[in-house]
N, C-alpha and C positions, 0 to 999 in steps of 0.2 A: 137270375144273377145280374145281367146287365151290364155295358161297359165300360169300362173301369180305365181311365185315363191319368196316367197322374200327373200331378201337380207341377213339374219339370218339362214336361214334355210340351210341345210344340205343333200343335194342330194349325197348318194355313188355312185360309180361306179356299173353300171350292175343293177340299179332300174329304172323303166318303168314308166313313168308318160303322163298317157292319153292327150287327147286335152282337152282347155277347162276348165282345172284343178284349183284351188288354193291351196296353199300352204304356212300354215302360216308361223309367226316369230319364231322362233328358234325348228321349226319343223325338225325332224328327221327320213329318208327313210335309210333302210340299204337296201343292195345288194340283189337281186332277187326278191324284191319287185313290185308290179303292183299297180298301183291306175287307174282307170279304166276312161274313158270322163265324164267330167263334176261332178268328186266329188272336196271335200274338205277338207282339212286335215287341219285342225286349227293350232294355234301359241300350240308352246310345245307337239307337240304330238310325240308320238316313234312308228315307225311302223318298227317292226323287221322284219329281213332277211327271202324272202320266202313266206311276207303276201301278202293275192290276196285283193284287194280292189274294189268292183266291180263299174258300171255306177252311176250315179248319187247319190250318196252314201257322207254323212257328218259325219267327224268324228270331233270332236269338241275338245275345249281345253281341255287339261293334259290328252288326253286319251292315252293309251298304247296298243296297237295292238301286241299282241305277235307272236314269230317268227312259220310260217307256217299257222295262224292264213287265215282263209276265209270269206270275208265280204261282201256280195250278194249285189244285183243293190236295189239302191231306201233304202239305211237304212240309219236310223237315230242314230249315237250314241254318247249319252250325256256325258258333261265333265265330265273326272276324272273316264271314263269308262277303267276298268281293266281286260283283258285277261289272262289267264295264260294256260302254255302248258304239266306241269308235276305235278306228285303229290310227288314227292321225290323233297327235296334241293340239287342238286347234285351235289354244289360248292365240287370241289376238292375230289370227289368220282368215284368211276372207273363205273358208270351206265351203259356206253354208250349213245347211241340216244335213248331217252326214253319219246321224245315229243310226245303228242296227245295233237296239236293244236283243239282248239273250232271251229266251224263254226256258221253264225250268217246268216238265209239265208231271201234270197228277201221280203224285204217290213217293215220286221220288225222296232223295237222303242225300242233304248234301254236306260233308262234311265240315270240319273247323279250317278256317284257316282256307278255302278254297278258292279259288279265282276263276272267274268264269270269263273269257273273251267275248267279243262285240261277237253276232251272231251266232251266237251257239246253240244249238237246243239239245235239251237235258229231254234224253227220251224216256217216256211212262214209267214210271215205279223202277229208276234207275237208282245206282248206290255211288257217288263219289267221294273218295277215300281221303282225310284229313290230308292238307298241306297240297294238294292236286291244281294243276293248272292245267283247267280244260280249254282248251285250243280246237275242237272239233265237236260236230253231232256224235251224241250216245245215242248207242240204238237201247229200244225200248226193254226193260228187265237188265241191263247189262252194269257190272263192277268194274269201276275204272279206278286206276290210282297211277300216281306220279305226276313227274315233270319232265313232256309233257304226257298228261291222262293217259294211261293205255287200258283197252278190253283185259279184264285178265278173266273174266266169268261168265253167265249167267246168274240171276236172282232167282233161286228156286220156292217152291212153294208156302210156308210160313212167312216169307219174307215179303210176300206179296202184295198188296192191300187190292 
């Protein structure tokens, strides 16, 4: 098959795109970036400098992968999905480096519409429910939804990878 980049999109220099790959229309890779064999990166999405993208992995439209940001083999994540890496606005403030990129790890589902906070981690083959603003570590198998995320489950077996 082979990767398939289209003509809109936006490859920087010094981003890493697996075999395999797609890469939608006016999709956006900044530098030090990885997308890993055989994912997907939809039309309009921004994956900021430094984000790892793992193997078979879909990121769908308007989503925003923020910069440092980690996104495990086999996930799923739904349009208009939003990362963020700080909890200070630190336009034109002397912070320094004050990212704590999220990690989102293998297998997981993360739905449309969700907002991930600065250090969160999305634990193993977890399910978060469209419109969710996670604010905390999911433990690993767990269904979360709302604002903000709460456990409401276990993922049982079919649902597994």
């Amino acid at each position: 098959m082979g990767t398939k980049i289209e003509s809109t999109a936006i490859i920087e220099p010094g981003a890493i795109i697996g075999e395999d790959c797609y890469i939608g229309h006016y999709a956006v890779i900044r530098p030090g970036s990885i997308i890993g064999d055989r994912s997907h990166v939809r039309a309009h999405c921004f994956i900021a400098a430094d984000a790892k993208i793992g193997k078979d992995t879909q990121i769908m439209q308007f989503s925003n992968i923020c910069r440092g940001c980690e996104v495990g083999d086999e996930v799923f994540v739904g349009m208009g999905c939003m990362t963020t890496n700080t909890r200070k606005i630190a336009y034109r403030r002397p912070y320094g480096d004050i990212a704590e990129p999220p990690i989102i790890r293998r297998a997981s589902r993360i739905g449309a519409r969700v907002t991930i906070l600065p250090g969160v981690i999305i634990g193993e083959n977890s399910v978060i429910g469209a419109g969710s603003v996670v604010t905390r570590n999911t433990k690993e198998k767990g269904l979360y939804i709302g604002i903000p995320a709460r456990y409401i489950r276990d993922v049982f077996g079919d649902e597994i990878i």
